[in-house]
C-alpha positions in Angstrom: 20.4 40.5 -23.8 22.7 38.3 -26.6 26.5 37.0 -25.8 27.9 40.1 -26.8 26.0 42.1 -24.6 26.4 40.3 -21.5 30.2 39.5 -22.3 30.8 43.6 -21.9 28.7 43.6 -18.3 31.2 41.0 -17.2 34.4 42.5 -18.2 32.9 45.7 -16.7 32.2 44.5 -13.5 35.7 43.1 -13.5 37.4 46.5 -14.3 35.1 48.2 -11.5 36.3 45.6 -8.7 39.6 45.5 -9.9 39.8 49.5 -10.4 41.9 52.1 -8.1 39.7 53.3 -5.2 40.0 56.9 -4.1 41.3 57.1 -0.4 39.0 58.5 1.3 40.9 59.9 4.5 43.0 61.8 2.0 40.7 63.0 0.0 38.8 64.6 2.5 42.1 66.4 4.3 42.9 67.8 1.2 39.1 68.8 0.6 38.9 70.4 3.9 42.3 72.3 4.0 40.9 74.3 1.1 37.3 74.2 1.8 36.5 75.1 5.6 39.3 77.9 5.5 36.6 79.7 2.9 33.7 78.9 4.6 31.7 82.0 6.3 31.6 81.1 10.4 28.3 79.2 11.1 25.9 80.3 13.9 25.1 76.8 16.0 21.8 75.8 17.0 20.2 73.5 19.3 19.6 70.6 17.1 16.0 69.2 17.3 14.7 65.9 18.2 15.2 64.3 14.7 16.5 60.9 12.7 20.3 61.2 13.0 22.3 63.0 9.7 25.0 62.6 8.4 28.3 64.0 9.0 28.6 66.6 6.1 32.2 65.4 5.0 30.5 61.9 4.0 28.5 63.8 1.8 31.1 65.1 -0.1 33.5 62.1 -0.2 30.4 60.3 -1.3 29.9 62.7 -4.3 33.9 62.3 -5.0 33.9 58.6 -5.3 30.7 57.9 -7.5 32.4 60.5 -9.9 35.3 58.9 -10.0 33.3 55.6 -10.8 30.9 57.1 -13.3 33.8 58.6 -15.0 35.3 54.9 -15.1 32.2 53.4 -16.0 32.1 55.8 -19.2 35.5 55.3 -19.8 35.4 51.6 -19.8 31.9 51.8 -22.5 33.7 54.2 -24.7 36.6 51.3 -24.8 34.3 48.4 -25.8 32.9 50.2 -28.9 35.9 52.1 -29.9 39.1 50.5 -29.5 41.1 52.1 -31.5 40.0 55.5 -31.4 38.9 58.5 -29.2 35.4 59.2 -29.1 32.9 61.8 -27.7 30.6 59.1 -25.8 27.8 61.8 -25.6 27.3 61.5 -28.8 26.8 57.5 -29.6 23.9 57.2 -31.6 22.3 53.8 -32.7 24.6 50.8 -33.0 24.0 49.0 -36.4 26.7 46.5 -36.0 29.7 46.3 -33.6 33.6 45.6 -34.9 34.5 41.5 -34.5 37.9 41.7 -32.9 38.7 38.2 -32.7 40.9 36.2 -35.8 39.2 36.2 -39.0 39.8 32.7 -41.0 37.8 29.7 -43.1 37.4 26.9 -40.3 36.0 23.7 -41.2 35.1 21.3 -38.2 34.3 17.7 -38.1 32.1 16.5 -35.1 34.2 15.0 -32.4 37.5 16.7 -33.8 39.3 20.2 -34.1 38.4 22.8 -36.8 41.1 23.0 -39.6 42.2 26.2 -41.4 41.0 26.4 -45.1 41.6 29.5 -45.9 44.0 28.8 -48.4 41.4 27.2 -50.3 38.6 28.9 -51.9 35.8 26.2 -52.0 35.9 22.4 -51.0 33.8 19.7 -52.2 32.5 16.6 -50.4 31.3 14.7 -53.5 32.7 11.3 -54.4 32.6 11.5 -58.6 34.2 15.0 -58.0 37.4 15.7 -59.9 38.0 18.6 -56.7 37.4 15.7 -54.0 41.1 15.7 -53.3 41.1 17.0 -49.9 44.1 17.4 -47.8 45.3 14.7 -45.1 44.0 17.3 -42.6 40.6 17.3 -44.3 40.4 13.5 -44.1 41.0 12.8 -40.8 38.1 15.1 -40.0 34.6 12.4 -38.6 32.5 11.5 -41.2 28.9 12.7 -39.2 29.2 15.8 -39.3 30.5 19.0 -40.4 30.6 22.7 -40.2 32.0 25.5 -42.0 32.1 29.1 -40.9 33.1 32.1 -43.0 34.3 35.3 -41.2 33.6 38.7 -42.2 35.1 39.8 -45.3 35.4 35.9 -47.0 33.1 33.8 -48.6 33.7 30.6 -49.6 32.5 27.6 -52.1 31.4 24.0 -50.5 30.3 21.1 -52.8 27.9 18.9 -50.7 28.2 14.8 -51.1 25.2 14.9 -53.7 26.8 17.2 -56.2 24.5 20.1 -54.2 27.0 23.5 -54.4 26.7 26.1 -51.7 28.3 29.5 -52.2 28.8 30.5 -48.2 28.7 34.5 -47.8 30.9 36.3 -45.3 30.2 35.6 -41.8 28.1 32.7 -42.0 28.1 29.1 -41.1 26.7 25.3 -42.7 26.2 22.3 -41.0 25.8 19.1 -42.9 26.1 15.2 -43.0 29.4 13.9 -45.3 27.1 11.3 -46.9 23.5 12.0 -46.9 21.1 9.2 -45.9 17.9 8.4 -45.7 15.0 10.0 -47.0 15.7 13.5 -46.8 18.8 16.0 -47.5 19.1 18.5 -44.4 21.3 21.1 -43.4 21.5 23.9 -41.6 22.2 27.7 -41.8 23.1 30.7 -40.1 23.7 34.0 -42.3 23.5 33.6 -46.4 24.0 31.3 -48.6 23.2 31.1 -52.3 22.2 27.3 -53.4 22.2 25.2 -56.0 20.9 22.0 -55.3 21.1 18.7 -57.0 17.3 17.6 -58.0 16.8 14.2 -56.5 12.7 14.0 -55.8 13.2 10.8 -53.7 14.6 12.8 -51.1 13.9 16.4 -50.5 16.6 19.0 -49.7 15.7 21.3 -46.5 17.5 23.9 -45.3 17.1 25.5 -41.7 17.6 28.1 -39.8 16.8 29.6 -36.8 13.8 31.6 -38.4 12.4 29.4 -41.3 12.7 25.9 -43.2 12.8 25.4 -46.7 12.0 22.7 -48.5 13.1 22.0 -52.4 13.9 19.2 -54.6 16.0 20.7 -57.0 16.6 24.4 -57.0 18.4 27.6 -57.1 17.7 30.0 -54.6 19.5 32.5 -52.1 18.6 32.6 -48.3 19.8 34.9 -45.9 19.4 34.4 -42.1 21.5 36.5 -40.1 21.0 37.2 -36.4 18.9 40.0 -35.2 17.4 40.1 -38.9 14.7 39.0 -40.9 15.1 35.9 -42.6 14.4 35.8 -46.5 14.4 33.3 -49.0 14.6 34.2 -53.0 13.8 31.8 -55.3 15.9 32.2 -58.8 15.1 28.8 -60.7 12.6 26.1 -59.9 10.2 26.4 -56.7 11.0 25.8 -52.9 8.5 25.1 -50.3 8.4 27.7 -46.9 5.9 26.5 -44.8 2.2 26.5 -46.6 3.6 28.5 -49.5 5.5 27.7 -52.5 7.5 30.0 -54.6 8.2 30.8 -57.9 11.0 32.4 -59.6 11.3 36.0 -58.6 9.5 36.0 -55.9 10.9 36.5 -52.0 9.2 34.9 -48.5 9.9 36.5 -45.2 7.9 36.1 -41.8 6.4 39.0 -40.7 6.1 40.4 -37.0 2.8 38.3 -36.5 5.0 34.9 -37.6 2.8 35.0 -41.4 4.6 33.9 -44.3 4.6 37.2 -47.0 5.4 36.7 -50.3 6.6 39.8 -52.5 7.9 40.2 -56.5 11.5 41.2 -56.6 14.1 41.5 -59.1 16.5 38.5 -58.1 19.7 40.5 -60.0 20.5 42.7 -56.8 20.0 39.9 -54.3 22.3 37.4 -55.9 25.4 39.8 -56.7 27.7 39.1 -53.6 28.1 35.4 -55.3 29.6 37.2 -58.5 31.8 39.9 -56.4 29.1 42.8 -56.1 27.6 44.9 -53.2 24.9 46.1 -55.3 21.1 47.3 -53.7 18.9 49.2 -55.3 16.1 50.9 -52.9 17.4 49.9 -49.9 17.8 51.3 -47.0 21.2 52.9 -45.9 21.2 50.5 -42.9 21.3 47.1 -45.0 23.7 48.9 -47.1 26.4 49.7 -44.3 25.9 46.7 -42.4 27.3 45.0 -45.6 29.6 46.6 -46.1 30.9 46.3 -42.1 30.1 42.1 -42.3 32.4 42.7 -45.4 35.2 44.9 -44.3 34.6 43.6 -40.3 34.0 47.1 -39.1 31.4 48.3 -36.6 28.5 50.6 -38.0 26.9 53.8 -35.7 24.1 55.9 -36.6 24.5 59.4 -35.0 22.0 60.5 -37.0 19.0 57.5 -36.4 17.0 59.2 -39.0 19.0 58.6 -41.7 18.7 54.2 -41.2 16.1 54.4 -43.2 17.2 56.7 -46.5 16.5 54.4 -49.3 19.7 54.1 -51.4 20.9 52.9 -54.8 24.3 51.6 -54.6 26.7 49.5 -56.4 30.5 49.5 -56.0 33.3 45.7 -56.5 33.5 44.0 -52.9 37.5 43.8 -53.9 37.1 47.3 -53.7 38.3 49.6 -50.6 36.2 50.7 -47.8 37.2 54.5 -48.7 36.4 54.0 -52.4 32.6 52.7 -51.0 32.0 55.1 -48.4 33.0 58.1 -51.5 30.4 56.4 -53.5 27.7 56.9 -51.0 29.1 60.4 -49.7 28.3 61.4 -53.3 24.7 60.9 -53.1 24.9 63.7 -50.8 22.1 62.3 -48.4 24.3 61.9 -44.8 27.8 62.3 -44.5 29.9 58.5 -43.6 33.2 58.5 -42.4 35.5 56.2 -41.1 36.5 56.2 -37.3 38.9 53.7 -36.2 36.8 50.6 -36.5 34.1 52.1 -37.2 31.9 53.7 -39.9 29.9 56.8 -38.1 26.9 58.4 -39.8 26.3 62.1 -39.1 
């Protein structure tokens, strides 16, 4: 169960003790005013020598109140997934990715001290000799260990690392790295995607990790993507990069499969490496991948009714300054399922 998940328990379980009760006593005298002056006359018999029952009235007052909470406890479901929006909760299908409610901004945060808004910027660069080092008084009060910048959904954002390495961050994803590296070794971490292009230096390697894989290089381009709850893959566009006992060459992508082995596949880097330049574009992919970029981009929640259809392979291109609607027409067109927009959410019949 992830943060998320058991975030939604609690604030359940709060609504349920803090919910209105039905009376009892008054729900059973207005029960039995209208019930037991219908009822036929019962013949009374001699009860046997049995375990004790009980009294009939409990039965029904008993049925009352766990309605009453079911209903609540469906209510209170249909709330955390929809918002916005009246839904049929009978017919929830798979959950592909769930709308991110809380503010949406460029944070960068220096260890020991507060995060500080960047938005306003649109990359950021950490390298002495560069002619962009001019970072605000904000920026350079921040520690100099280290540091972390997050992306929310729907912005990505440019960082230029202290050894003239550039990161291009994509939406909803987050960096950690040193302000000066040292040592023998360049390492930072990842979570989400990130397209690199690193500063060849064969003194000391540059590694990247992330919670699924390391990669190793000494001077590179390459795009890695390691969101939660998916597989990780690495693409290698210029030079090579280590993943554990293999090493790559241009074109080719590394992912861990099921069994934790490294496999290595030939793709066609062009479609991988479009978000940098402003482009959803997949070709062959499944309608899955496809809408939960375009939810990380627009920060809306994604729900299969139809499951089958997670898997139609799709070719699909469309400008990420583009509008929702103008995306979800493109892929209505290819007359395969039929998207809309919901509230927060995109639905898939």
């Amino acid at each position: 169960m992830d943060e998320q998940q058991m975030g939604d328990l609690i604030k359940l379980n709060h609504r349920l003790n803090n919910a209105h009760h039905p009376d009892v006593d008054e729900e059973w005298k207005a029960f039995s005013e209208k019930k037991f002056s219908e009822e036929p006359a019962v013949v009374h018999e001699e009860p046997s020598i049995s375990a004790p029952r009980r009294p009939l009235w409990h039965l029904y007052v008993s049925a009352l109140v766990g309605a009453a909470a079911m209903f609540l406890i469906i209510f209170t479901f249909r709330h955390q997934l929809f918002p916005n929006q009246a839904v049929n909760t009978s017919e929830l299908g798979e959950v592909a990715m769930v709308y991110d409610e809380n503010p949406q901004r460029v944070a960068l945060q220096g260890e020991g001290a507060k995060a500080v808004d960047v938005t306003q910027r649109d990359s950021i660069s950490f390298y002495p000799s560069s002619a962009n080092n001019a970072l605000n008084s904000k920026l350079s009060t921040l520690s100099q260990k280290m540091q972390r910048l997050s992306t929310p959904r729907g912005m990505d954002y440019k960082v230029i690392l202290a050894d003239g390495s550039e990161v291009w961050l994509n939406a909803e994803s987050r960096i950690e790295f040193p302000t000066n590296f040292q040592g023998n070794e360049r390492r930072v971490k990842l979570l989400g995607e990130a397209y690199f292009k690193v500063t060849r230096n064969e003194k000391s390697p540059f590694i990247v990790s992330t919670d699924q894989m390391e990669v190793r290089v000494l001077g590179t381009e390459f795009n890695l993507k390691s969101y939660a709850n998916e597989a990780a893959h690495v693409t290698l566009v210029k030079g090579s990069v280590e993943v554990g006992d293999k090493r790559l060459t241009p074109g080719q992508d590394a992912w861990y499969d099921k069994e934790g082995n490294i496999q290595v596949a030939e793709v066609d880097v062009y479609d991988i490496v479009q978000w940098k330049d402003g482009f959803f574009y997949f070709n062959d992919k499944s309608l899955v991948t496809v809408l939960r970029e375009l939810g990380r981009w627009y920060n809306l929640g994604v729900i299969f009714r139809n499951a089958n259809a997670m898997n139609h392979k799709v070719h699909f291109s469309a400008l990420r300054e583009g509008t929702v609607e103008e995306a979800l027409s493109s892929l209505n067109s290819l007359r395969k399922v039929k998207i809309t927009l919901q509230g927060n959410n995109i639905i898939v019949e």
